[in-house]
N, C-alpha and C positions, 0 to 999 in steps of 0.2 A: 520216541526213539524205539528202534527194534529191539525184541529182546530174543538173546538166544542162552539153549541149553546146549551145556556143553558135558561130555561124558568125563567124568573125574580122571577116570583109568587112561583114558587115553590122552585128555591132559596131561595130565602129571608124567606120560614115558615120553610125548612129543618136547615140553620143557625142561627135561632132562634132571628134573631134581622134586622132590616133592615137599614142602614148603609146612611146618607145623600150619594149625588149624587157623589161629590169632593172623599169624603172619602172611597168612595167605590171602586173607581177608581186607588185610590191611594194603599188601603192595598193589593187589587188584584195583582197589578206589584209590587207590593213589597213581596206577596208571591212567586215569581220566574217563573211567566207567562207571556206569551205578551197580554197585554191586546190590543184588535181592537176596539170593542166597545161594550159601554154599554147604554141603553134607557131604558123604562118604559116596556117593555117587556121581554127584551132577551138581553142576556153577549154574548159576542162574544170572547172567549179566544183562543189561542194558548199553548198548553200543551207541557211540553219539554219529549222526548221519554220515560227518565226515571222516570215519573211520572204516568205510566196505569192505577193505581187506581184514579188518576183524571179525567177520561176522561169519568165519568158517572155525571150528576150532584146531584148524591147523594156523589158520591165521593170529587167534589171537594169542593160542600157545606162543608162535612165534615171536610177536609182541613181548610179551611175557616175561619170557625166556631170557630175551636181551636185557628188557628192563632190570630183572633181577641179580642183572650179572654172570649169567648160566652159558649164554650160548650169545657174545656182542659180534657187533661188526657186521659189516653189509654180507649179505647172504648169497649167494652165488649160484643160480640156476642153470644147468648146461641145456641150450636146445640142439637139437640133432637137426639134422635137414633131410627131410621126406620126399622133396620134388615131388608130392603128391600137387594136384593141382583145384583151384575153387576158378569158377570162369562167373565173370559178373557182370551179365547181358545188361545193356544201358538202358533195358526194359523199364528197371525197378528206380532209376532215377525219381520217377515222378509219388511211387509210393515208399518205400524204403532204401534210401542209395546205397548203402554201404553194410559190409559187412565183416568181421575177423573172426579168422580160425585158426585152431591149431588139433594136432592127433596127440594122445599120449596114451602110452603102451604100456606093459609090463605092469596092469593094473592087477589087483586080488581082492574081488569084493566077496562082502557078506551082510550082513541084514543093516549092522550098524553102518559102514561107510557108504553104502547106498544111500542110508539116512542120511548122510552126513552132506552127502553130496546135493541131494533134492533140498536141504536143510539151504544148503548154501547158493543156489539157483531162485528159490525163490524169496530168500532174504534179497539176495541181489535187485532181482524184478522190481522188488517191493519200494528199495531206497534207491538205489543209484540208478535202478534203468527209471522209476517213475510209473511203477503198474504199466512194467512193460512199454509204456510211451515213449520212451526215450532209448532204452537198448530193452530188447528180448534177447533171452540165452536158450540155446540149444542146445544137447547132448543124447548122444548118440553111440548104438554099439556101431564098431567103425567096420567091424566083422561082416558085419549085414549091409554095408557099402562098399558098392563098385566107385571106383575113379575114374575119370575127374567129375565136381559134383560142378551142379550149374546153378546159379542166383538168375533168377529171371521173375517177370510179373504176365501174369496169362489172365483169362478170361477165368473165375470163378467156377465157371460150369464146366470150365474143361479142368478143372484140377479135383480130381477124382478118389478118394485113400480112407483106408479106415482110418479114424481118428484114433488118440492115445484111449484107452479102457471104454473105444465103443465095440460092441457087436457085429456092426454092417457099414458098408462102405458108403461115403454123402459125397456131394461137391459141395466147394467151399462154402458156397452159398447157405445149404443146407446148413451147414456146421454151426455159420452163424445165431441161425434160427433155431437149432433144437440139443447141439451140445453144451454142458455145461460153461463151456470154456471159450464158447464164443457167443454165449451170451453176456460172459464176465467182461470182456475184451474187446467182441464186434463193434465198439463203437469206434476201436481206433482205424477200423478200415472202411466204416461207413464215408460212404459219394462213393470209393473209389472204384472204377470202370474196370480195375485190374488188380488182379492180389498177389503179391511179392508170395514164392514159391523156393522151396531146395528140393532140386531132382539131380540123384544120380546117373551113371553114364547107363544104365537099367532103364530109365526111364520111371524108376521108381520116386515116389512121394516122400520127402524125409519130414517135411514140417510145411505150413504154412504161417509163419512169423508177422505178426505177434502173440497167435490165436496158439495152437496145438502142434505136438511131432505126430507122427504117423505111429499107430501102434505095432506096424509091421517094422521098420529100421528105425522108430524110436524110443525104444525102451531097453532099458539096461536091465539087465538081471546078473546075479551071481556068480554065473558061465564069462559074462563079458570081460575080456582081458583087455579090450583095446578100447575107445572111445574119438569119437571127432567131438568138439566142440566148437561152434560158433555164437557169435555175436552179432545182431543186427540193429542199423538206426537211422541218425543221421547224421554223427559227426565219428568220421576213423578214429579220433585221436578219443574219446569217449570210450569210442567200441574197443579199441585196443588195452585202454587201461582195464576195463569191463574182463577183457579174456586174460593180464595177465593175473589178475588177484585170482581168478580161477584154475590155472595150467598151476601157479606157485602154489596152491593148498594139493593139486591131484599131486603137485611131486612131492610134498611133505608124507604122500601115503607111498613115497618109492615108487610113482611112476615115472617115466620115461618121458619127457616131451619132445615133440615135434613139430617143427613149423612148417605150413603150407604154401606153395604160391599162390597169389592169388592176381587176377588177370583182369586188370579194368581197363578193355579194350589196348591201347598200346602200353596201357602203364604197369606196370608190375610192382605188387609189393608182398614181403615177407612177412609175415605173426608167425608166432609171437615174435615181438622184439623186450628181451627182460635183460636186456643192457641200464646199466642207472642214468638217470639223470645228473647234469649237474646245476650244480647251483653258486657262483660266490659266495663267499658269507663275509658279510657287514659286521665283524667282531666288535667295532663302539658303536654300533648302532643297538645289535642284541645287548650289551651291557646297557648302555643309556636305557633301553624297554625295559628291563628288569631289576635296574640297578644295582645291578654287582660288577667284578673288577676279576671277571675271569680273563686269565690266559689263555691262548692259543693250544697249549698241550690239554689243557684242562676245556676247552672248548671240545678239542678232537675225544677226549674220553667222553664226553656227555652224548655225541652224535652215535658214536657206536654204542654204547647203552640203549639206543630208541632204535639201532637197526639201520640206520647209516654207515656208509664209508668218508673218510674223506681224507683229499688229497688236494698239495697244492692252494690252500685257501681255500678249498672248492669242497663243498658237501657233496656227497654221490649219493642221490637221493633212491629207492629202492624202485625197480619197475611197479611195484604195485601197488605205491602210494599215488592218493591220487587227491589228495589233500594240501601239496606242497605247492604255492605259487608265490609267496612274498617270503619277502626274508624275517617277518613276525610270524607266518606260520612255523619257519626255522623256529625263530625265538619262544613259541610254545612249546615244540618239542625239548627244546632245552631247557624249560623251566620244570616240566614233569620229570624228564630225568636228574634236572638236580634236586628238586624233590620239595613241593609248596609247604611241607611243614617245617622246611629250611630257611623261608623267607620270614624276616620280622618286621612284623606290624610296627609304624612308626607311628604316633601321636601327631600332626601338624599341628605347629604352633600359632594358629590363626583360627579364632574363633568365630564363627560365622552363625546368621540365624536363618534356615533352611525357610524356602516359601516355592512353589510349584509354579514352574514357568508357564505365562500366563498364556504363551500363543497353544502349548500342551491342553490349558483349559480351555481354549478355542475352539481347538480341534474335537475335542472327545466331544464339546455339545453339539458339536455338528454333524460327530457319527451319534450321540443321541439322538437328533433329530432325526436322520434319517431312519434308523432300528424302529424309531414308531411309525415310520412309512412303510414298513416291512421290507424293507432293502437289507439285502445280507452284505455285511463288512468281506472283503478280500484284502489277504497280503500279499502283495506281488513287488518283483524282483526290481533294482535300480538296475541293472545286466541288463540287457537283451541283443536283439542283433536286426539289423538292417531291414530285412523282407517282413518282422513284423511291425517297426515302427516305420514303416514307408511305405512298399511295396504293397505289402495287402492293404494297406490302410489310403491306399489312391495319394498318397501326398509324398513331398519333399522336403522332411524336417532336415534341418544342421544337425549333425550327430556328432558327439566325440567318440571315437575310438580308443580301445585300448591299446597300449605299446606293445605288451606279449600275452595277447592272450592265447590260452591252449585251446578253445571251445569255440566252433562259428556259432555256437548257439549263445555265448554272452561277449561278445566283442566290442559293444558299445555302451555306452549311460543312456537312459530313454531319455528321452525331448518333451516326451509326452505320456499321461498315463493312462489313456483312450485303451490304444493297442494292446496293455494287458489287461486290461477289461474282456476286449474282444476274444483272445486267448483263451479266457476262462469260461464264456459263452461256447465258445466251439468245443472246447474241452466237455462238458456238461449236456451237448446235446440232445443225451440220454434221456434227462428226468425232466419233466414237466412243467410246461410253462402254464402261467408268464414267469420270467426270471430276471428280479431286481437286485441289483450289486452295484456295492460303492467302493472306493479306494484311496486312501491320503496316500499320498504319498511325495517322493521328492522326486525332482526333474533337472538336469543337468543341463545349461546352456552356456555357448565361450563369451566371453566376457572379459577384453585387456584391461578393464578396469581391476579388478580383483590380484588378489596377490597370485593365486593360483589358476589365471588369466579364464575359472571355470565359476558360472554364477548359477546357485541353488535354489530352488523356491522348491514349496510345498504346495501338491495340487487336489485338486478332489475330482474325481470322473464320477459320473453316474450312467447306470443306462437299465432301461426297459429293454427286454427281449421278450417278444409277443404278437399275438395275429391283429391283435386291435392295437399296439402304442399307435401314438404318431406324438406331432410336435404339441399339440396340446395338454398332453396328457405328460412330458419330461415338465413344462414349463410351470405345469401347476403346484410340483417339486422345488424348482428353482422359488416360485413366488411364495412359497411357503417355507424356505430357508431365509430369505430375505426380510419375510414379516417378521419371523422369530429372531431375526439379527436387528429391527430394526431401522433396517437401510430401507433406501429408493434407491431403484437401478433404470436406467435405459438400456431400450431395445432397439438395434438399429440392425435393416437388411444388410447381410453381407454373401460372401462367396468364400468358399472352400473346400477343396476337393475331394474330403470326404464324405461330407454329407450333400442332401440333395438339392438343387439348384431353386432358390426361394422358399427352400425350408430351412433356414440356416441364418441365425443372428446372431450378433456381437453384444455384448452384455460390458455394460461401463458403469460406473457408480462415482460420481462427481467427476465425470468428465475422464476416470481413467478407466483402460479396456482390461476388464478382469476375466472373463470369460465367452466362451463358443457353446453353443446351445442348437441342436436340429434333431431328423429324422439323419441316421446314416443311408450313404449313396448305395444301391443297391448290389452296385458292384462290387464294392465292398463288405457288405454283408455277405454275397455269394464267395469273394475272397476267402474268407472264414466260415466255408461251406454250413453256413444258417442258410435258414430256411423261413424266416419269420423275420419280421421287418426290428429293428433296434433304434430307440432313441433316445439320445444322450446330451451329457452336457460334462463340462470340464472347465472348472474355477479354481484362479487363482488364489489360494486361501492364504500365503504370506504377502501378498498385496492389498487384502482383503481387508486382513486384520491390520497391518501400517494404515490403513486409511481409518480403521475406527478408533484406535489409539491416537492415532492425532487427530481424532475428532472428541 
């Protein structure tokens, strides 16, 4: 979890009250943080991931504040309209699509809110953009920008600019090679023929994203009254939640925001948008989770304590929460604000004799096994989305979707757990192969038999990524899981369109088909801009274990 320092003084004037020593101590870890420590200066907290809008200290004073009683109710952000304009050439389609901005004005810095700001930019980075992989944030004096600013992707060697705290001017390319910061980063823009760019109506260089700003219009100093900020990635609705926890903490310091248009090709859209969300709320469903026997007025004071509105039945959830998608994440917040040393521990009256679920001891021997193959364990997501359980991966899995999801990057259950394998191979491109990685995990398939017409199994993927794997060298993996299991398996030639055409068999064990074993199809590997050939395999391990249990 990230941890941030927060300045006492300016705590305690943004929360509007200032809390004996004990007490402060206490509401802190009782709003849902690890508190480390706190003195006459500086909080030292731990922020839990799905909290980014805390990780400013105007953010979690905010929090805070509500919690305590001090400052409740949904909080109200006015944005101005700037008609300033962002133009988003469908260059960057193929490298970073999308992007949100906003201006905000009437800023007054000085050593500490500059801190404060970079504080909270690369906390951001760190958690919710994903090192930058996911959103990169930009900030900018806006002073030192002509309008309208252009998103486009160019050729490396024609994008020209001194970089943030360099000496002399590099192309992109360079940058990657010899500044600090695209050394950190250049792998998120390795293959590509073209680097997503922001240039003013100047023709000037604001940033190359995900890598660095320009040190000429991208640095704030203490002179700076105004600021542009952007967000760039691959999902809008991401990048938009990404800029409004940002614009909300510049207005906690009495700035001014302003939303830009931005112009993707005939579509037009406005940032910020720090309008709330809504949400119904399931009042016996959150009682049944928690078990209590709240009223509806006593529902609405609990909401406004966490920094909600609500109206109608309806929660008004805050633009810059970005945490809220079920009506149990509701019911967490309602449990912190009515407060866990509130709940009583009940005794059950059924006395039971505890023993560890045996498919649980299945499993772990089988990631023992593999740990002394020197294969590194991975956890990866039951989420994912479309292009990489199919599309890069050459095949046609049945996918479920989800009903509302907010993110195209998790809109489905995986089918299969290959493709986050793959993910984490092209992720790692960086460091030095060969690269061995395993993964249990679960797989969601539709099924009218089941009550929730959806059937689960746990699976295991393995792969080599290397200049020498091939198929002999996965299978002597697989025949050395099987020794230590004790089984006999067959091997019979099959076809599948991600691996390579007679390098690819089906794996059965008394007649039932538990796993795919090959070299991946090459096209596919290039999908997942590798460079080294991968070979893998992926076993059914709750069919695995039914079949040795009832043997």
């Amino acid at each position: 979890m990230p941890t941030i320092t927060l300045n006492r003084k300016v705590f305690d004037s943004l929360v509007g009250k200032k809390l004996p020593l004990e007490k402060l101590k206490d509401r802190i870890s009782m709003l849902g943080t690890d508190l480390e420590e706190v003195n006459d200066k500086e909080i030292i907290v731990e922020v839990f991931p799905n909290r980014p809008d805390m990780l400013s200290v105007q953010g979690f004073a905010r929090a805070f504040s509500s919690f305590i009683g001090e400052k409740t109710g949904l909080k109200h952000c006015k944005v101005e309209p700037s008609k300033e304009k962002m133009i988003v050439d469908k260059s960057v389609a193929e490298v970073r699509p999308y992007t949100a901005c906003a201006i905000v004005k009437n800023l007054h810095f000085d050593d500490e809110k500059i801190k404060e700001v970079i504080d909270i930019q690369e906390k951001l980075h760190i958690t919710y953009g994903r090192n930058r992989k996911k959103v990169a944030i930009g900030i900018y004096p806006f002073e030192k920008i002509k309008t309208p600013i252009k998103f486009i992707a160019q050729d490396p060697k024609d994008i020209v600019f001194q970089p943030l705290e360099s000496h002399k001017k590099m192309n992109a390319s360079e940058i990657l090679e010899k500044h600090p910061a695209g050394k950190a980063y250049g792998h998120l823009l390795h293959g590509k023929k073209k680097f997503p760019v922001f240039r003013d109506s100047n023709d000037e260089v604001l940033s190359v994203p995900p890598i660095i700003n320009s040190h000429k219009t991208g640095k704030i100093n203490e002179k700076t009254k105004e600021i542009f900020v952007e967000c760039s990635g691959f999902d809008f609705n991401v990048l938009q939640k990404c800029l409004n926890i940002i614009v909300t903490a510049l207005y906690e310091m009495n700035g001014i925001v302003y939303s830009m248009e931005l112009h993707y090709g005939n579509k037009k859209y406005i940032t910020p948008d720090l309008r709330p969300e809504e949400m119904k709320v399931d009042i016996s469903y959150i009682n049944k989770l928690l078990g209590l026997e709240l009223k509806e007025n006593e529902i609405k004071k609990l909401f406004e304590q966490m920094g909600y509105g609500y109206k109608n039945k309806k929660a008004l959830i805050p633009s810059y929460r970005a945490d809220i998608l079920h009506q149990s994440d509701l019911a967490e917040d309602i449990a912190i604000s009515y407060g866990y040393e509130n709940f009583h521990s009940i005794i059950p009256h059924v006395a039971t004799i505890a023993e560890e679920n045996k498919f649980e001891v299945f499993k772990r021997k089988i990631s023992e096994l593999l740990v002394g193959l020197r294969f590194i364990e991975a956890s990866t997501y039951h989420l994912t989305n479309k292009e990489i359980q199919c599309k890069k991966m050459n095949a046609d899995a049945p996918l479920i979707e989800l009903a509302n999801s907010i993110s195209s990057d998790y809109n489905v259950l995986r089918s299969w757990v290959m493709p986050s394998l793959m993910e984490i191979l092209s992720g790692n491109k960086h460091h030095e192969y060969p690269q061995r990685i395993f993964a249990i995990g679960t797989i969601f398939k539709k099924n009218d038999n089941t009550e929730t017409n959806i059937e689960e199994n746990d699976r295991l993927a393995a792969a080599i990524a290397s200049e020498n794997t091939d198929y002999t060298e996965i299978k002597q993996i697989l025949d050395y899981l099987f020794r230590s299991l004790n089984l006999k398996y067959e091997i019979t030639e099959t076809e599948h369109n991600s691996f390579i055409e007679g390098r690819v068999a089906r794996v059965a064990v008394n007649g039932k088909k538990v796993a795919y074993i090959g070299e991946l199809n090459p096209n596919v590997v290039t999908n997942w801009s590798l460079e080294v050939p991968v070979a893998a395999f992926e076993l059914n391990l709750t069919e695995l274990f039914d079949l040795i249990d009832r043997k």
